[in-house]
MMTF fields as JSON, N, C-alpha, C and O atoms, coordinates in Angstrom:
{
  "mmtfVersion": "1.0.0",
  "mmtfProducer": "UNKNOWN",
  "numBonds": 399,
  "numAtoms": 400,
  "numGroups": 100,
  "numChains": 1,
  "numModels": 1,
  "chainsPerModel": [1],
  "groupsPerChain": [100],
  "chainIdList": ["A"],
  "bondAtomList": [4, 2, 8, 6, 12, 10, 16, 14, 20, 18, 24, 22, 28, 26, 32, 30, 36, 34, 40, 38, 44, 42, 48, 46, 52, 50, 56, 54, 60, 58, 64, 62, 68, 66, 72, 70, 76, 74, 80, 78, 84, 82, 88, 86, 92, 90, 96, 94, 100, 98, 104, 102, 108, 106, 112, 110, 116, 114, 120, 118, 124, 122, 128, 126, 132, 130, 136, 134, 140, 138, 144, 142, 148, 146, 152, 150, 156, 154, 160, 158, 164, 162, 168, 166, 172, 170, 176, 174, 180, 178, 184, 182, 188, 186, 192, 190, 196, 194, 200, 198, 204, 202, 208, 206, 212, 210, 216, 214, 220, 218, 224, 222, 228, 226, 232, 230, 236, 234, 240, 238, 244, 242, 248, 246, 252, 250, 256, 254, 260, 258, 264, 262, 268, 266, 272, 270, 276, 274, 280, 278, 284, 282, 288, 286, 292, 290, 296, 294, 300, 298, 304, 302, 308, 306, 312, 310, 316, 314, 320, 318, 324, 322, 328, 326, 332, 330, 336, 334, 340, 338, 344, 342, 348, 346, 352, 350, 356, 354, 360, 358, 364, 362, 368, 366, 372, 370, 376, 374, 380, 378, 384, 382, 388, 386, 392, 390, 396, 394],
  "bondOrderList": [1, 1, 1, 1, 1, 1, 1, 1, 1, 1, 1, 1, 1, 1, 1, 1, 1, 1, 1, 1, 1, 1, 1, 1, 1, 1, 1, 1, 1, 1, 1, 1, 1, 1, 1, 1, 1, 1, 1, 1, 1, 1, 1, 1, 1, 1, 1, 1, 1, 1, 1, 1, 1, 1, 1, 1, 1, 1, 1, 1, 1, 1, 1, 1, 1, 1, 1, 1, 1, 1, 1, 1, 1, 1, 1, 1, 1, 1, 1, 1, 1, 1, 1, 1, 1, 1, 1, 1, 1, 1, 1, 1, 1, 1, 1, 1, 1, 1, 1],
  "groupList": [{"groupName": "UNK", "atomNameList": ["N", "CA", "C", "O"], "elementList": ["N", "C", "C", "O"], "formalChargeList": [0, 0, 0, 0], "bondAtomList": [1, 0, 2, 1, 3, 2], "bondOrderList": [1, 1, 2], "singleLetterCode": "X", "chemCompType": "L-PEPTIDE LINKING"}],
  "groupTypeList": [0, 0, 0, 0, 0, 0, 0, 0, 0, 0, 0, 0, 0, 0, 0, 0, 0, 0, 0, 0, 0, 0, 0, 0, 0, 0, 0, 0, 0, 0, 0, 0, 0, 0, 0, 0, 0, 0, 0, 0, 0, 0, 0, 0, 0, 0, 0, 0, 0, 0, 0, 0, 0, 0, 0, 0, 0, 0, 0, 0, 0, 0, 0, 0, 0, 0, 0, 0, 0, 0, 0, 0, 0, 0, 0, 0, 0, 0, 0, 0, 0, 0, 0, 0, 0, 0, 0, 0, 0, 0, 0, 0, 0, 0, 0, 0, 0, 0, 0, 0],
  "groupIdList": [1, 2, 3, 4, 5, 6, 7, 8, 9, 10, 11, 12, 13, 14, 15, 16, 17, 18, 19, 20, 21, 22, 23, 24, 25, 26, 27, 28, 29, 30, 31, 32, 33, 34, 35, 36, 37, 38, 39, 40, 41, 42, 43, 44, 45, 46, 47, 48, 49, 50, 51, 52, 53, 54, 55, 56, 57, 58, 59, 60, 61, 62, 63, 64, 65, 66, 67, 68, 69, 70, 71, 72, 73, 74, 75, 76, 77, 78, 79, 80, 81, 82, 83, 84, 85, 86, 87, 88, 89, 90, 91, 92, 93, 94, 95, 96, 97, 98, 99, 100],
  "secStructList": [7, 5, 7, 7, 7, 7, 7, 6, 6, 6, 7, 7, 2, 2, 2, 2, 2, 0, 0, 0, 0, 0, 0, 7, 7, 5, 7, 7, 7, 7, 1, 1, 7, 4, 4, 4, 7, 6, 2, 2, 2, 2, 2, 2, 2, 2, 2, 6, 6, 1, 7, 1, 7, 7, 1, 1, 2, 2, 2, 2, 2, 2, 2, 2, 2, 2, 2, 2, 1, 7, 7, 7, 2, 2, 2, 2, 2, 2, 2, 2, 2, 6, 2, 2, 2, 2, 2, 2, 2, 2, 2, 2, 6, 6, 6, 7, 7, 7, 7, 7],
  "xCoordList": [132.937, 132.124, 132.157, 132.262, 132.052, 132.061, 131.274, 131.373, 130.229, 129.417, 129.911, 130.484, 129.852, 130.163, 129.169, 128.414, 129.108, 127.92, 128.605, 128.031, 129.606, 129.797, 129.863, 129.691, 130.103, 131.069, 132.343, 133.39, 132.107, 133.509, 135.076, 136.106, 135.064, 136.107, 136.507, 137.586, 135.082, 135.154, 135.695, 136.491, 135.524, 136.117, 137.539, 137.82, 138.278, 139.421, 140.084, 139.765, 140.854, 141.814, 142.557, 142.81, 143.392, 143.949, 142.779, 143.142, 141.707, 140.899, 140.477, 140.221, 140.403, 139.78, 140.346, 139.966, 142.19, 143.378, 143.215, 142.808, 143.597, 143.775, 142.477, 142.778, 141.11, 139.654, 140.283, 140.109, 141.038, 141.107, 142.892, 143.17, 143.498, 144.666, 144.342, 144.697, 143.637, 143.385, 141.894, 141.476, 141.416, 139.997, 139.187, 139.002, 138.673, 137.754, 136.583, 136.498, 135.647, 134.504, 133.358, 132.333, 133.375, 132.152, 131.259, 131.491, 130.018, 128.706, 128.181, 128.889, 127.594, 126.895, 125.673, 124.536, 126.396, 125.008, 125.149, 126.29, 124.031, 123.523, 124.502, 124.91, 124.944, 125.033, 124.851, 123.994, 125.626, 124.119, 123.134, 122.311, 122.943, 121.584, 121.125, 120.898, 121.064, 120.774, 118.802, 118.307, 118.466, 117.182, 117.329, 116.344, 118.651, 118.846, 119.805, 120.132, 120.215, 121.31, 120.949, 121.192, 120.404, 120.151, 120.503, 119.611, 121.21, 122.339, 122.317, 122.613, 121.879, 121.388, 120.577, 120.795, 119.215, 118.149, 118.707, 118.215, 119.375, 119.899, 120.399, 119.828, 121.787, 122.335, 121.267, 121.571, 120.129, 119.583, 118.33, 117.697, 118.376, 117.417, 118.258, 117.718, 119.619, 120.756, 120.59, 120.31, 120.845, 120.862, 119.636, 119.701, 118.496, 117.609, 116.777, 115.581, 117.912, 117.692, 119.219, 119.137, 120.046, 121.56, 120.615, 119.749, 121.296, 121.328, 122.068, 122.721, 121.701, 121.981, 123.637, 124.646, 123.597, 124.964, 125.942, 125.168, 126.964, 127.857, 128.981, 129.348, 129.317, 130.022, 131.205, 132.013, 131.858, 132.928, 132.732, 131.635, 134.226, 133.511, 133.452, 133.384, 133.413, 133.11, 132.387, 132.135, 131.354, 130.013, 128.865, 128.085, 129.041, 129.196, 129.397, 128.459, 130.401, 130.957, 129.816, 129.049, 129.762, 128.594, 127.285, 126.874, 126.866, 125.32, 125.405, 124.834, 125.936, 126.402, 125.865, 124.775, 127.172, 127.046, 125.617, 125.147, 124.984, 123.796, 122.605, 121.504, 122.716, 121.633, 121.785, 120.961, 122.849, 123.494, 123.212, 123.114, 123.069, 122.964, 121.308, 121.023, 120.303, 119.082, 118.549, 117.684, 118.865, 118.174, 117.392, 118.117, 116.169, 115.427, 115.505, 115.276, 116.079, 116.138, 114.986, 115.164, 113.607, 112.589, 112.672, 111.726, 113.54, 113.715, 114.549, 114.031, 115.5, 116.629, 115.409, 114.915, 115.421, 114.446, 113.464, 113.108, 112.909, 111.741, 112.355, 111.773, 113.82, 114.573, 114.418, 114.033, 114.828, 115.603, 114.596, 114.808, 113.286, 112.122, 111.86, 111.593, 111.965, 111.278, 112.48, 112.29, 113.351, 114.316, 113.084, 113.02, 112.476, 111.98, 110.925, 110.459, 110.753, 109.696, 110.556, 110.258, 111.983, 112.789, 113.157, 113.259, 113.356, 114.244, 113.436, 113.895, 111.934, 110.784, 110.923, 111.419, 110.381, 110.7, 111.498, 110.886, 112.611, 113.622, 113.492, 113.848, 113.157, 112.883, 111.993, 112.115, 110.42, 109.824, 109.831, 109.087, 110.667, 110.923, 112.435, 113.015, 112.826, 114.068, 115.04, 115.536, 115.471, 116.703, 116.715, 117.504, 115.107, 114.744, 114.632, 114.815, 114.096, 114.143, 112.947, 112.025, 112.777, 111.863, 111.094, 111.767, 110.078, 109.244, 110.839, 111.091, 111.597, 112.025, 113.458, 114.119],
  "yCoordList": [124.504, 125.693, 126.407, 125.839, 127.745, 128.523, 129.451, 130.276, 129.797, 130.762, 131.836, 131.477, 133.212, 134.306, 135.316, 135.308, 136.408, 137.48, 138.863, 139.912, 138.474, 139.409, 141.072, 142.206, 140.794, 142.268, 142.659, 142.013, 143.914, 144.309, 143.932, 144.139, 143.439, 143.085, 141.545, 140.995, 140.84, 139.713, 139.666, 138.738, 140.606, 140.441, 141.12, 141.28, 141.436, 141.919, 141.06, 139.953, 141.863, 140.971, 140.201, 139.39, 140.292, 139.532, 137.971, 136.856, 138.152, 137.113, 136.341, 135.138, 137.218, 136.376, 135.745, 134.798, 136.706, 135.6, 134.344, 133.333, 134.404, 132.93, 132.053, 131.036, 132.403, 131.549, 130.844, 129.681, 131.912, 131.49, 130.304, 129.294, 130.86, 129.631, 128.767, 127.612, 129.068, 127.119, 126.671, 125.525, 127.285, 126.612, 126.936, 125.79, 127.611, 127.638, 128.366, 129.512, 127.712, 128.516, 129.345, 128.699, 130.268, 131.582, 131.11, 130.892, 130.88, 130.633, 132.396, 133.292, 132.581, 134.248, 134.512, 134.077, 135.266, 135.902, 137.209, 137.669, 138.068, 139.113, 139.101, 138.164, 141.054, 141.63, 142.032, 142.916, 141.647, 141.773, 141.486, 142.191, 139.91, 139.647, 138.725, 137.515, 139.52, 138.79, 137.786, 136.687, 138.792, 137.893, 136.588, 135.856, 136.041, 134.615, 134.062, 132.879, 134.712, 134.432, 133.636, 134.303, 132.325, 131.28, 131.651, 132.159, 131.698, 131.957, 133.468, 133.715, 134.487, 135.449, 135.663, 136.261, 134.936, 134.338, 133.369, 133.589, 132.685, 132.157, 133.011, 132.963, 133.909, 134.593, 135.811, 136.326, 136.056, 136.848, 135.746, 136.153, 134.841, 133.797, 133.62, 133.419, 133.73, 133.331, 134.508, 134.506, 135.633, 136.843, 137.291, 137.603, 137.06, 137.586, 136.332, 136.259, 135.356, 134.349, 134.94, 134.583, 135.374, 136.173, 137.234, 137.98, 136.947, 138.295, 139.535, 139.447, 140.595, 142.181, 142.144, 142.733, 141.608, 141.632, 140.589, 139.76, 140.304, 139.314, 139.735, 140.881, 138.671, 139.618, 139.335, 139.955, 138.312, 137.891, 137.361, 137.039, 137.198, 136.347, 135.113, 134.455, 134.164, 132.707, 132.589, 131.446, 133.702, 133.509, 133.449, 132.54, 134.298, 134.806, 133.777, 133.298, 133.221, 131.774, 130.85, 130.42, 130.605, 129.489, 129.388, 128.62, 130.776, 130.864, 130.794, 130.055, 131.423, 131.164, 129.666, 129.212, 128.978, 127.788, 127.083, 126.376, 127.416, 126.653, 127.376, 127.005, 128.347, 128.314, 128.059, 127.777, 128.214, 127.232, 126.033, 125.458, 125.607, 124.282, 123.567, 122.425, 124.721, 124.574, 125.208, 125.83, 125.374, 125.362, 124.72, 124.216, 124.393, 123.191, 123.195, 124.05, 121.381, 121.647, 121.735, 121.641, 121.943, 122.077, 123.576, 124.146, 124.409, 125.584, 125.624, 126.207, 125.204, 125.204, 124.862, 125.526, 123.455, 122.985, 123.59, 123.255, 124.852, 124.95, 126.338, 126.823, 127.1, 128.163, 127.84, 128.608, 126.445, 125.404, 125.623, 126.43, 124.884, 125.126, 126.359, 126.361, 127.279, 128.458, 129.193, 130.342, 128.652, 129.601, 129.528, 130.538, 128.621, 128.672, 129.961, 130.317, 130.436, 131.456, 132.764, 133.703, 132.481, 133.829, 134.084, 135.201, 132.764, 133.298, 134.09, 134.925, 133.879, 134.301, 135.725, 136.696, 135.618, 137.167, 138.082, 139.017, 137.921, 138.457, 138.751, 139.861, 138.124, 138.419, 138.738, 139.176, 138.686, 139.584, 141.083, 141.841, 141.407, 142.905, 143.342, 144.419, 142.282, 142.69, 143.247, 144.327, 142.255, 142.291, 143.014, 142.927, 143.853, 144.988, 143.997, 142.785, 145.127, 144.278, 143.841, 144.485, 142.499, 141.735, 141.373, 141.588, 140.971, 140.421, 139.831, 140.576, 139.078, 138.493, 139.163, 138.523],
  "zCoordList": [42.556, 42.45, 43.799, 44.885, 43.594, 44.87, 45.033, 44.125, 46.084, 46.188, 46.949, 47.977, 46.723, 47.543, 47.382, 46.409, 48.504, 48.277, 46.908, 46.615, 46.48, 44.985, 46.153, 45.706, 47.4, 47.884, 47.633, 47.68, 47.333, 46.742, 47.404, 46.764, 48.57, 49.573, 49.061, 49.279, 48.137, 47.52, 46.595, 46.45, 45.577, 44.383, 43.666, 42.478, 44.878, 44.292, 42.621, 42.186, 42.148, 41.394, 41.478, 40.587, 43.164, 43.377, 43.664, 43.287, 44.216, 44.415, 43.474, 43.516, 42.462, 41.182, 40.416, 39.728, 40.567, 39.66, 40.347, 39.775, 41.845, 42.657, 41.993, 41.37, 42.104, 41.728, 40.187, 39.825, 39.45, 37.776, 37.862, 37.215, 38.658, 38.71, 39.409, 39.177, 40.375, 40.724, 39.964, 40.134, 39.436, 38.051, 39.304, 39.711, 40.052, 40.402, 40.4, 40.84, 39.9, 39.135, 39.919, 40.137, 40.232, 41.269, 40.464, 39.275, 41.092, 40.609, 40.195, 40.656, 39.786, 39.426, 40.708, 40.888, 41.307, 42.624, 42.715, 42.696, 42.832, 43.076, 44.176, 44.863, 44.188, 45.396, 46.147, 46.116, 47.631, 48.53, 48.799, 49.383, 48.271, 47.653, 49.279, 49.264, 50.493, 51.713, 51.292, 51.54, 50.731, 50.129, 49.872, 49.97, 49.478, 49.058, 50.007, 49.911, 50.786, 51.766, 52.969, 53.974, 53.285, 54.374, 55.184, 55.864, 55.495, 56.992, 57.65, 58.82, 56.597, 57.128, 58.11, 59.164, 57.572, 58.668, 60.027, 61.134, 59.916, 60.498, 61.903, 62.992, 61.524, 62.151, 63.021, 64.097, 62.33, 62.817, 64.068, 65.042, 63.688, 64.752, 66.186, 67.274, 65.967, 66.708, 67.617, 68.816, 66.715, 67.518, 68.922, 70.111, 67.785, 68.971, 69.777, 70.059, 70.04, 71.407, 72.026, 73.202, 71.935, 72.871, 73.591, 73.135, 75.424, 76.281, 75.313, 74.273, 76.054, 75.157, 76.205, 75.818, 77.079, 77.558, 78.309, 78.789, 78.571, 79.225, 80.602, 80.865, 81.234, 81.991, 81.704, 82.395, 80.602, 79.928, 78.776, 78.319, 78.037, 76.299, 77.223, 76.185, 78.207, 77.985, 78.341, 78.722, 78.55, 79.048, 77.451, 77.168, 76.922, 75.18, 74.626, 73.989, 74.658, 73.865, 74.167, 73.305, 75.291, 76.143, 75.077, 74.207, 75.767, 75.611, 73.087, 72.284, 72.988, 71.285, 71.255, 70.906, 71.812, 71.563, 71.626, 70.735, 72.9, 73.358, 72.918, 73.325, 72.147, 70.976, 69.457, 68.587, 69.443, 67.968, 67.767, 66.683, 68.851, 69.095, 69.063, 68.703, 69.597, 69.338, 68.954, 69.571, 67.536, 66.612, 65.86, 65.002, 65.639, 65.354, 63.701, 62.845, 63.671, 62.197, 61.255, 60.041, 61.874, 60.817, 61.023, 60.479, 61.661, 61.13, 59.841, 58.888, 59.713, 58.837, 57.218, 56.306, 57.683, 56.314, 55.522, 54.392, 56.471, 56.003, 55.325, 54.354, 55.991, 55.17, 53.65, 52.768, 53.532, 52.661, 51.71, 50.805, 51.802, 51.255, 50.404, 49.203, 51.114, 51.023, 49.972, 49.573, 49.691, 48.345, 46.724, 46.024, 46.452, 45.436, 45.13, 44.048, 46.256, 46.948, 46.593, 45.854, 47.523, 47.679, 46.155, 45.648, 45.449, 43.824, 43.104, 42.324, 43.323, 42.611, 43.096, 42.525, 44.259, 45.24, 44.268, 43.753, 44.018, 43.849, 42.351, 41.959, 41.743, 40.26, 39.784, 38.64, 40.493, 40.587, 40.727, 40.104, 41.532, 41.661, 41.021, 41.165, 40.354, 39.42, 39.925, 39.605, 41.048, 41.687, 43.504, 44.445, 43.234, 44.725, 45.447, 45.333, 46.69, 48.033, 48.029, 47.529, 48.678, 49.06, 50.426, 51.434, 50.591, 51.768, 52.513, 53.46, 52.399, 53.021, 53.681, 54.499]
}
């Protein structure tokens, strides 16, 4: 099974023959649907612990790393948690945008 965000850059024909010759089955997700998207949150936690600037990428690379790195996993878990919340969210307002 394979999950993707159902963007149009995702679903070419050519993408979907390859998914159907090797059997591989796309789960059904909303587009765009960052409301359900983990890692969204994620990326955006990442973001606003990064300086606004570097004086090279291996400085960039570094600091990435060393907040990637601490990230506390009762952050992650409690993302984890909280989908039963977001699915509701989301179907509540019939597909609109949500609190989250």
């Amino acid at each position: 099974m394979f999950q993707q965000d159902n963007a149009s850059i995702h679903t070419t024909s050519q993408i979907n023959e390859y998914f159907e010759e090797s059997e591989i089955r796309v789960i059904s997700w909303p587009v765009k649907s960052s409301d359900l998207n983990l890692i969204e949150e994620v990326w955006s936690a990442l973001k606003s612990k990064l300086k606004r600037s570097y004086k090279c990428q291996e400085d960039l690379e570094e600091d990435v790393t060393n907040v990637w790195e601490n990230i506390p996993s009762t952050y992650i878990a409690n993302l984890y948690h909280s989908m039963k919340a977001r699915l509701q969210a989301v179907m509540d307002v019939k597909g609109g945008p949500t609190d989250y």
